[in-house]
Steps between C-alpha positions, in 0.01 A plus 500: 500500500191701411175339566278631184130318425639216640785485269832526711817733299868542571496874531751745740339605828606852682321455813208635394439371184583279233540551091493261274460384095231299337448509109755795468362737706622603892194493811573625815313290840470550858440101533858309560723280596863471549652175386712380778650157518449274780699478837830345406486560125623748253389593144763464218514600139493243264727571186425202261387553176206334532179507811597326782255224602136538686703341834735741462398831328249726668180471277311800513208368265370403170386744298164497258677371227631184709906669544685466813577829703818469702662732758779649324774799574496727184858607454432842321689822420377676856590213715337158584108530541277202606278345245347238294627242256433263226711301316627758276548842686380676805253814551506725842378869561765801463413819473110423494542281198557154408841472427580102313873361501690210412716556772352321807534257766229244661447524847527197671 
């Protein structure tokens, strides 16, 4: 998770930085996290065609215009990248650019 004016994004971390997508364009940041469950959980995909609820989902935010971010596995042509989600597809950063899909999992 990248920690950006206060605003917290899924992004992919390499150790020493993070990338990650807002409004179709790819920012790199030294100031992360790493999602990791807690002691005695796991995290699991969740393949339903529709967002899983706020108990179960992880909710990564509301966005200006009032729409639910979730945590969400974009299944793409170069593999499976972490991301974001909303009802109706998925965005995460490839390449240095936003890459959008409607081929993705929740996280849960």
């Amino acid at each position: 998770m990248v920690l950006s004016d206060g605003n917290l994004f899924p992004g992919k971390g390499n150790g020493s930085e993070a990338r990650y997508t807002y409004g179709g364009d790819s920012y790199t940041y030294t100031d992360y996290y790493f999602l990791q469950p807690n002691k005695g959980y796991t995290f699991e995909l969740w393949e339903g065609s529709s967002p899983p609820t706020e108990e179960e989902g992880a909710i990564l935010g509301i966005n200006e215009s009032g729409n639910v971010r979730w945590g969400a596995v974009c299944h793409i042509g170069r593999g499976d990248v972490p991301g974001k989600a909303r009802e109706d597809r998925a965005c995460c950063d490839y390449g240095n650019t936003e890459v959008c899909t409607d081929d993705y999992s929740y996280v849960v």
